[in-house]
C-alpha positions in Angstrom: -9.2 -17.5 23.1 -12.3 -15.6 24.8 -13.9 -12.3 24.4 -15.7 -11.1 26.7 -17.9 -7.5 26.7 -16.3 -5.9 24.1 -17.3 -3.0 22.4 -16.1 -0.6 20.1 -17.6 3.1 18.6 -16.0 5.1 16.0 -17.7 8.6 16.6 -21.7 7.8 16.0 -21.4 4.1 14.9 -21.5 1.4 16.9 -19.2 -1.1 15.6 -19.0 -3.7 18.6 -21.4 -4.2 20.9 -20.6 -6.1 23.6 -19.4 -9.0 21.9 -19.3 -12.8 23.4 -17.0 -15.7 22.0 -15.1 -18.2 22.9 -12.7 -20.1 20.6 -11.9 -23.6 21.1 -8.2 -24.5 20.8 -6.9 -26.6 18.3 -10.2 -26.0 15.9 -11.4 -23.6 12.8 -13.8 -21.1 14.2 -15.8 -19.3 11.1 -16.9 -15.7 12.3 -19.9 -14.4 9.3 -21.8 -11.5 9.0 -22.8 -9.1 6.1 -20.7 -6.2 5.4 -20.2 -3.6 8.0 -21.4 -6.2 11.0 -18.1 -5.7 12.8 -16.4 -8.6 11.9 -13.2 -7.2 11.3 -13.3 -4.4 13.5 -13.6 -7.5 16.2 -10.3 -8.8 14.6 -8.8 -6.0 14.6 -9.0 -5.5 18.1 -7.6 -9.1 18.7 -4.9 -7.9 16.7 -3.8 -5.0 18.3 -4.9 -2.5 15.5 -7.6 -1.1 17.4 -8.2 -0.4 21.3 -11.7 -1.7 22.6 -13.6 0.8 24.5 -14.5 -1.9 26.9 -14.6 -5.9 27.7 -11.6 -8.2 28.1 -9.4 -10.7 26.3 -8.3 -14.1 27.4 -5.8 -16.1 25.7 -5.5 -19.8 27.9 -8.0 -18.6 30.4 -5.7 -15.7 31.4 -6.7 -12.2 31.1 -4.0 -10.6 28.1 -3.5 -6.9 27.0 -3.4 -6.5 23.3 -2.7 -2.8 23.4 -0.7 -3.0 20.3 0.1 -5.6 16.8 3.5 -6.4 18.9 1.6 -7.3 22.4 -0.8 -9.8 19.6 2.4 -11.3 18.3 4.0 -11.9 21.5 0.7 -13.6 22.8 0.6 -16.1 19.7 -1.6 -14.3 17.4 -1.2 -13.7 13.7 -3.6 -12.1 11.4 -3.6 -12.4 7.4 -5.5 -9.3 6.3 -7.8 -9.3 3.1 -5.4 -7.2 1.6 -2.0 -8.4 2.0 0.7 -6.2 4.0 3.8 -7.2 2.1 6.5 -5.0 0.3 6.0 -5.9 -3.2 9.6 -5.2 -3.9 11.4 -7.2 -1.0 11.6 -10.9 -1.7 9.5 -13.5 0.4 12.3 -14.2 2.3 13.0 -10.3 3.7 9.0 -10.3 3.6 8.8 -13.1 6.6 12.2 -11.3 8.5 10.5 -7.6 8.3 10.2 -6.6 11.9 11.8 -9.9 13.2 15.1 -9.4 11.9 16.3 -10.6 15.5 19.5 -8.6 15.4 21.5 -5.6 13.5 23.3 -8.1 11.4 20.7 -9.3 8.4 22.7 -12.3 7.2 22.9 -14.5 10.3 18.7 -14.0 10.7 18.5 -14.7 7.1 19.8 -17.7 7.5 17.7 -18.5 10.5 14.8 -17.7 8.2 15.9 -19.6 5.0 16.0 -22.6 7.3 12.8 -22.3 9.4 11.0 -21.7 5.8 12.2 -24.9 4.7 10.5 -26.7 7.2 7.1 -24.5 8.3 6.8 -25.6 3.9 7.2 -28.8 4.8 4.9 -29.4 7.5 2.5 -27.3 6.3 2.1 -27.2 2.2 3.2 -23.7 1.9 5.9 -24.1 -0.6 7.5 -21.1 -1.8 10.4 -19.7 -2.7 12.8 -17.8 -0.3 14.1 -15.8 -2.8 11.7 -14.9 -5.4 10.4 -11.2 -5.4 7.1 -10.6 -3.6 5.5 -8.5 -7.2 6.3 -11.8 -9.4 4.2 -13.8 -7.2 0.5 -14.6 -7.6 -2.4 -13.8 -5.1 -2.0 -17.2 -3.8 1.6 -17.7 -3.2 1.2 -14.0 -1.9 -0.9 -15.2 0.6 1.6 -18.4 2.0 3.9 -15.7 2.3 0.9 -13.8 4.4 0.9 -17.5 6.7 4.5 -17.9 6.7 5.0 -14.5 8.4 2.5 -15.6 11.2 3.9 -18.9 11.5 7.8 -17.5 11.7 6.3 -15.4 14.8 5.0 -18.7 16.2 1.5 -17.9 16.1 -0.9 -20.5 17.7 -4.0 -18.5 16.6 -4.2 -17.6 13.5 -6.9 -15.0 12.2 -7.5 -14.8 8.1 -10.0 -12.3 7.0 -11.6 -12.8 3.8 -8.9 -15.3 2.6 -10.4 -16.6 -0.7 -11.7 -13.1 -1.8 -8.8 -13.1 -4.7 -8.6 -16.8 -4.8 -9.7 -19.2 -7.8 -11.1 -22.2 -6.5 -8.3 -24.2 -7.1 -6.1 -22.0 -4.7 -9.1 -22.0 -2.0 -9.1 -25.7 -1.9 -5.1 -25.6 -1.2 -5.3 -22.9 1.5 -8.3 -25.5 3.3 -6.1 -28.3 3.0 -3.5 -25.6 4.8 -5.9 -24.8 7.7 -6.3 -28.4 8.2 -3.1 -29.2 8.2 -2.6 -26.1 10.4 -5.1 -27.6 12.8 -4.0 -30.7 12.9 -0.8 -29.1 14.4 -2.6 -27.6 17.3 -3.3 -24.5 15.8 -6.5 -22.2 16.2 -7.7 -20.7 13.2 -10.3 -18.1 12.8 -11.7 -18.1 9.7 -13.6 -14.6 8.4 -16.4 -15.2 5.4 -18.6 -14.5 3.2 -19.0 -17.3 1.5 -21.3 -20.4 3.1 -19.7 -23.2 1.5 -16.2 -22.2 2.9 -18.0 -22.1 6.8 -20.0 -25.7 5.8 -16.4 -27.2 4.1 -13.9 -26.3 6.8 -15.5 -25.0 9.8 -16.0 -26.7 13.3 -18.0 -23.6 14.7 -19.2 -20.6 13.2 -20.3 -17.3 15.3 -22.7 -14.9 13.3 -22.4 -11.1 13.6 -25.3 -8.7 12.8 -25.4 -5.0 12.9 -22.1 -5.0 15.4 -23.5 -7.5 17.8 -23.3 -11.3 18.4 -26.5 -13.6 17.3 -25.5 -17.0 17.7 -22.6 -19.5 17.8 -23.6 -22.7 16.8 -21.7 -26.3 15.2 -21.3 -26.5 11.8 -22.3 -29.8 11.7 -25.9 -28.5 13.0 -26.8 -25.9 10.4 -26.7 -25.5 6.9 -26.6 -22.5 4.7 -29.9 -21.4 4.4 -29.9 -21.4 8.0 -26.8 -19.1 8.4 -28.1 -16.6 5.6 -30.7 -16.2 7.7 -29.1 -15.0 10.5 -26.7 -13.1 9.2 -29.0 -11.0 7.7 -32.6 -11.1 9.4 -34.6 -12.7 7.0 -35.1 -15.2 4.3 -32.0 -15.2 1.7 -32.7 -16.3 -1.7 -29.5 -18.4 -2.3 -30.2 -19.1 -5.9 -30.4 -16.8 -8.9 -34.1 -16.3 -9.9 -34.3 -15.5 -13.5 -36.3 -15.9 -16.9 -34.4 -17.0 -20.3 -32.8 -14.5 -22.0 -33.9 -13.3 -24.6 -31.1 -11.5 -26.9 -31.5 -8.9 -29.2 -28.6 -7.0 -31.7 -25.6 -7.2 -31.1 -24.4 -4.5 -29.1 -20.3 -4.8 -28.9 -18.4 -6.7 -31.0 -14.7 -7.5 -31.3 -12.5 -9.7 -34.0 -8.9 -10.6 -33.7 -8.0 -8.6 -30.7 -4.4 -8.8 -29.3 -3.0 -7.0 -26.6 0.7 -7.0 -25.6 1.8 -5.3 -22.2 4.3 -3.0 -21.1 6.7 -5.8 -20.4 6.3 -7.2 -24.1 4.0 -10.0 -22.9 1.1 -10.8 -25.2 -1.9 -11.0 -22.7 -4.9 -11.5 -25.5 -4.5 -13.7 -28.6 -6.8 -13.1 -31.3 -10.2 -13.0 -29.8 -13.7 -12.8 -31.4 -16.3 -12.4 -29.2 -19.8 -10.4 -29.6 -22.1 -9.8 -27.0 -25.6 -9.2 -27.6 -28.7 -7.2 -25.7 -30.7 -8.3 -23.3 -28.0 -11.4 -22.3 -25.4 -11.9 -19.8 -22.0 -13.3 -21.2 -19.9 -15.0 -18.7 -15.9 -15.6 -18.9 -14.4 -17.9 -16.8 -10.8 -19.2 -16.2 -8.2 -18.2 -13.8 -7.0 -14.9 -12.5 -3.9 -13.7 -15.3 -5.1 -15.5 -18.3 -6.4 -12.1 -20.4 -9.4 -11.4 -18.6 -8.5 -8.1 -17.3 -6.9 -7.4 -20.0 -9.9 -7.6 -22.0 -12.5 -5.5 -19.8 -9.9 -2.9 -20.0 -9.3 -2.5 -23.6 -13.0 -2.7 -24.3 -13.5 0.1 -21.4 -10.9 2.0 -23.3 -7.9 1.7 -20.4 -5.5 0.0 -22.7 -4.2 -0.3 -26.0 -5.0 -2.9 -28.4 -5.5 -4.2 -32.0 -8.3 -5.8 -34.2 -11.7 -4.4 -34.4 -14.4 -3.4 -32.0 -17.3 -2.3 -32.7 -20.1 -0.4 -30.7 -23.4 -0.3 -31.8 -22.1 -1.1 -35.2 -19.6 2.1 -35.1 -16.2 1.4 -35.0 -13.8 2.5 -31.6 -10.9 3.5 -31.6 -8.3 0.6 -29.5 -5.2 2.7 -29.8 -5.5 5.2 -26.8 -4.6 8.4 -29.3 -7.3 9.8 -27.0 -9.1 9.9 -23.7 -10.7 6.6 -24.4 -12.2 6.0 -21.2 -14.3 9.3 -21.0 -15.5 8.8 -24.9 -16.8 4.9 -24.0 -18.8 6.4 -21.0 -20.3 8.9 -23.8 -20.6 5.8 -25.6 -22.6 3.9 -23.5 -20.2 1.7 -21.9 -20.1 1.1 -17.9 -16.8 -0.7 -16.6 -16.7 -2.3 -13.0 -13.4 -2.8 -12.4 -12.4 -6.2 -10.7 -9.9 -4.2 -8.3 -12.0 -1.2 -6.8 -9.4 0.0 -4.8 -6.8 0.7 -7.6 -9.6 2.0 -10.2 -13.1 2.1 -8.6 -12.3 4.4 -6.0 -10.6 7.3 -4.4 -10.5 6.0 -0.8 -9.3 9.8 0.6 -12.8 10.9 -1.2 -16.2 11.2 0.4 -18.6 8.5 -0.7 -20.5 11.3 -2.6 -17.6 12.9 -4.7 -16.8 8.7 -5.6 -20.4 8.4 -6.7 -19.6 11.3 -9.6 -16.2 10.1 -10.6 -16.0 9.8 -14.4 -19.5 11.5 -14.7 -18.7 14.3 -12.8 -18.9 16.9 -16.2 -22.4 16.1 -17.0 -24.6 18.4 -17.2 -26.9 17.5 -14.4 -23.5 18.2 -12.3 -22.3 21.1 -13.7 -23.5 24.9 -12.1 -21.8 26.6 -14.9 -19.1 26.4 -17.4 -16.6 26.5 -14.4 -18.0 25.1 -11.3 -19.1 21.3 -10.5 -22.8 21.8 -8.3 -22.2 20.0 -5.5 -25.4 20.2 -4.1 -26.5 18.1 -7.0 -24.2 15.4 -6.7 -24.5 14.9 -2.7 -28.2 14.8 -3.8 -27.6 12.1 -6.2 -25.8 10.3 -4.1 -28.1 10.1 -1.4 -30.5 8.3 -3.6 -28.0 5.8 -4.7 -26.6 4.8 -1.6 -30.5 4.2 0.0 -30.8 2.3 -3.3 -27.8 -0.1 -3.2 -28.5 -0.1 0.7 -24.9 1.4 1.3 -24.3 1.2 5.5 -23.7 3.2 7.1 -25.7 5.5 5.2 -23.6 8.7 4.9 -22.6 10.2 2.2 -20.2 12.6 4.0 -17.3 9.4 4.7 -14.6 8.3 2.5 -14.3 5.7 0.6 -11.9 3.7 3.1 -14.2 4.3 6.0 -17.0 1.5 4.4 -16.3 -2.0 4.2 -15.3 -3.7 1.3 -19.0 -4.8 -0.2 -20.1 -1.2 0.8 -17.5 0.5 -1.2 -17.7 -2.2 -4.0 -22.1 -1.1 -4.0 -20.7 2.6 -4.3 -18.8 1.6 -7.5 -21.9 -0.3 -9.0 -24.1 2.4 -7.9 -22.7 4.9 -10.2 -21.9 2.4 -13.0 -24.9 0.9 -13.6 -27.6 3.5 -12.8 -26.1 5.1 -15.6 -28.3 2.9 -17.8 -25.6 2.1 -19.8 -25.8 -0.1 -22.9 -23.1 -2.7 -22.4 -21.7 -2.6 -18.6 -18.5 -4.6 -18.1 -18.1 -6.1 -15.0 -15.2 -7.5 -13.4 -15.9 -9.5 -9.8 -19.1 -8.0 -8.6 -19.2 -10.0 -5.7 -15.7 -10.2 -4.7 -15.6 -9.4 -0.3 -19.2 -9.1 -0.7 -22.1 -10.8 1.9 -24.1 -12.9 1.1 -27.4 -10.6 1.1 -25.4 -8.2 -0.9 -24.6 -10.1 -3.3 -28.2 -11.1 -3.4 -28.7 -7.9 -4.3 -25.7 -7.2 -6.7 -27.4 -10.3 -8.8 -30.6 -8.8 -9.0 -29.6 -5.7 -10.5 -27.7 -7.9 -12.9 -30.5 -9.7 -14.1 -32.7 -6.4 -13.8 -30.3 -5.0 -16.4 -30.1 -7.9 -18.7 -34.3 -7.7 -18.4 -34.3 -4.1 -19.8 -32.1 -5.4 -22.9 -28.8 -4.4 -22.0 -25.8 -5.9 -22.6 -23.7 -7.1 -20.1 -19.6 -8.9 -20.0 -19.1 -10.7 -16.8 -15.4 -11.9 -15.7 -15.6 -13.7 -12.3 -13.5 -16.4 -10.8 -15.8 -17.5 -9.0 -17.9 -20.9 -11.1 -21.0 -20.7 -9.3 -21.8 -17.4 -9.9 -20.9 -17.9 -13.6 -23.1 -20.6 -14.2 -25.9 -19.1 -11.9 -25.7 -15.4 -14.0 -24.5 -16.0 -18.0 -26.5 -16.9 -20.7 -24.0 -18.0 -22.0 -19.9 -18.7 -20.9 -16.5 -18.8 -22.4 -13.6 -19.8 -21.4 -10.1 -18.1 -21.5 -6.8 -19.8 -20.9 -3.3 -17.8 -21.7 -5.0 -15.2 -23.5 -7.1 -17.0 -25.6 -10.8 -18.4 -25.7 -10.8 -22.2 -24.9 -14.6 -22.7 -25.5 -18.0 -21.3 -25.2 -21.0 -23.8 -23.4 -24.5 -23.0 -22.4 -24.5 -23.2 -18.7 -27.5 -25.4 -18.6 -25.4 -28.2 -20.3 -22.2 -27.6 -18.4 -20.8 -28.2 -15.4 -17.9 -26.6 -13.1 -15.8 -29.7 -14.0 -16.0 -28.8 -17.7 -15.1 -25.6 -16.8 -12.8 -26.3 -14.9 -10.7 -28.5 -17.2 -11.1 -25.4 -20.1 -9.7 -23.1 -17.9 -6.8 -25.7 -17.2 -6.0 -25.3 -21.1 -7.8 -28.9 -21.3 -9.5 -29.6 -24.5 -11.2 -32.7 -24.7 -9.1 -35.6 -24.0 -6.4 -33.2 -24.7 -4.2 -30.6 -23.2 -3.3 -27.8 -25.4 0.9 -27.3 -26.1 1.1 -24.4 -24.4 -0.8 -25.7 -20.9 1.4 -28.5 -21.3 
């Protein structure tokens, strides 16, 4: 696969400019850059979403007009978006036929399907099954399905953007060992990262975009990370959290025997005690759906729950009789929700109006007792997106026009410069650059400096071991463990978040 010259604008910005690259077949070609460099936009034209405004494509060394998805798919191309396009009510099976039914009658393609499933899971360690409904699944079987629905097409190139960005590491190391196998088949993948050690791990080439245009394509086995931070972003990239000890103070939230139990009767928190203290980061690992959310939620007053909690040393209220959420903002608390799109943001809203969201009735905002002065939050939020380095710099888009670690430095932007006392935070970093997330764990520790308290959930290891002062570990609900993450390791971790115990595996992870 070749580009050559391409280049695409949307009004004033230039997304692509005329963009170079040549993909090798049969390899894994990693394509970096920070957010808003044009990686995807440069996907997306592959794809058939978008329509350059010049330059060519070549698939085989033949000139090939992607004008639409359906022109990609009959060239050989699939593309697994960062977030998935499935119909979370249709089972994996009417997931992979949708739009290739092949016919008016369902049953006989069905059948086709059920069969050629079977075997693409075979040969490629995508295991799933046919009938199971899309919504039951998690993120990672979600994203076979994602694969499968290339593969049934009989893609030979296969584009994933941002494929690990709601992955545990477990789950990341499977999909790999899929890409290799993948590869190994005489596939092409193009890989689309943040994260260095993905591009060092599985990569054979990587291309790095800056500011829309192409900087260099080298071989992995010639670089290292350092090297690529660099040139993704300009200049030197710290890739290790700088920080003093901690040095706690009161406790500032603490909670004892709190149980939540879902909607569907499910008990997603099993009695836990936990108190987190100024001027420290507390970390929780453990895999995605074992009571994290759950617990950032009912501490940032989004869902029911019972026990104690205490702010400050005054009791809250865990029983959502009330607007919760508004009175823990007047309380001091700051929640960065792990999934921006469903609760960070309002994506048809201009970056400015997002930056108020939740804060929108204080006073600084307010022109009177009726009307909201707009002219002071559009103000405000010029000052926090040249802060957080928010790009492109204009406040007047929505929400769904940045990229994913611009609209995730919107959400931290208004959280955290409310100087809040305790700020939950559920993956900061998740889609998010490298020199962004730089950035995004400077503030952290900034915050922590100034003696606030802060509850970190991420799934990623690293950046729990790099950012807590100290880490616990949740498995179905409950907490495994706590360690200090200068005499831990991610094994440990690993095996606490497994349900591992010692020498021992707890009844239920058995």
């Amino acid at each position: 696969m070749e580009l050559r010259g391409i280049s695409k604008a949307f009004g004033p910005v230039q997304a692509n400019k005329d963009i170079n690259i040549r993909v090798r077949k049969g390899t894994i070609h990693g394509i970096i850059g920070e957010n808003g460099a044009g990686k995807s936009t440069l996907m997306s034209i592959l794809y058939g979403f978008y329509r350059s405004d010049s330059g060519e494509v070549l698939i085989d060394g033949k000139p090939t007009q992607i004008t639409d998805s359906l022109a990609a798919i009959r060239a050989g191309i699939g593309m697994v978006f960062q977030h998935f396009k499935l119909v979370e009510n249709f089972t994996v099976l009417e997931n992979v036929i949708l739009g290739a039914e092949g016919g008016a009658l369902l049953q006989p393609s069905k059948a086709r399907a059920r069969k050629l499933l079977t075997q693409l899971a075979d040969d490629y360690e995508l295991s799933v099954d046919p009938d199971a409904v899309v919504e039951d699944l998690n993120v990672g079987h979600q994203q076979r399905v994602e694969i499968l629905k290339a593969l049934y097409r009989q893609a030979n190139i296969l584009i994933l953007d941002e494929p690990t960005g709601v992955l545990t590491p477990a789950e990341a190391d499977h999909l790999f060992r899929i890409l290799r196998g993948l590869k190994e088949q005489g596939k092409t993948i193009i890989l689309i990262t943040h994260k260095l050690r993905e591009i060092m791990e599985v990569t054979d080439e990587v291309s790095v975009m800056r500011r829309g245009e192409m900087v260099a394509t080298v071989n992995t086995a010639d670089t290292n990370p350092s090297e690529l931070a660099e040139l993704m972003v300009g200049r030197k990239v710290l890739l290790d959290v700088q920080k003093t000890p901690a040095q706690p103070g009161e406790v500032v939230v603490s909670v004892r025997n709190l149980q939540v139990i879902d909607r569907h009767g499910v008990e997603r928190l099993r009695g836990i005690d936990l108190d987190v203290r100024a001027g420290e980061i507390l970390g929780i690992a453990g895999v995605a759906g074992n009571g994290q959310s759950q617990l950032l939620e009912v501490l940032a007053g989004m869902m029911p729950g019972t026990g104690t909690m205490t702010m400050n040393g005054a009791d809250m209220d865990l029983s959502l009789r009330r607007d919760n959420a508004r009175t823990r903002r007047e309380d001091s608390i700051a929640h960065v929700h792990e999934d921006r799109h469903r609760c960070g943001l309002i994506l048809d809203f201009m970056a400015w109006e997002n930056v108020a969201f939740g804060y929108h009735d204080r006073p600084e905002y307010q022109k009177n007792a009726l009307l909201m002065d707009n002219a002071a939050i559009l103000e405000d939020a010029k000052g926090k997106i040249e802060r957080f380095d928010v790009r492109p710099p204009n406040p007047m888009l929505t929400a769904e026009s940045f990229s994913g670690g611009n609209q995730q430095k919107i959400v931290l932007a208004r959280e955290i410069e409310r100087n809040p006392d305790l700020l939950l935070v559920g993956q900061p970093t998740r889609g998010v650059d490298i020199g962004a997330i730089e950035f995004i764990h400077k503030r952290l520790i900034e915050l922590r400096d100034q003696g606030k308290a802060i509850l970190l959930v991420s799934v990623e290891l690293d950046e729990i071991l790099s950012l807590s002062d100290r880490i616990i570990v949740m498995f179905d609900g409950k907490i495994m463990g706590e360690r200090d993450p200068e005499q831990t390791n991610a094994q440990e971790l690993g095996l606490l978040m497994a349900g591992v115990v010692g020498d021992s595996v707890t009844g239920d992870a058995a």
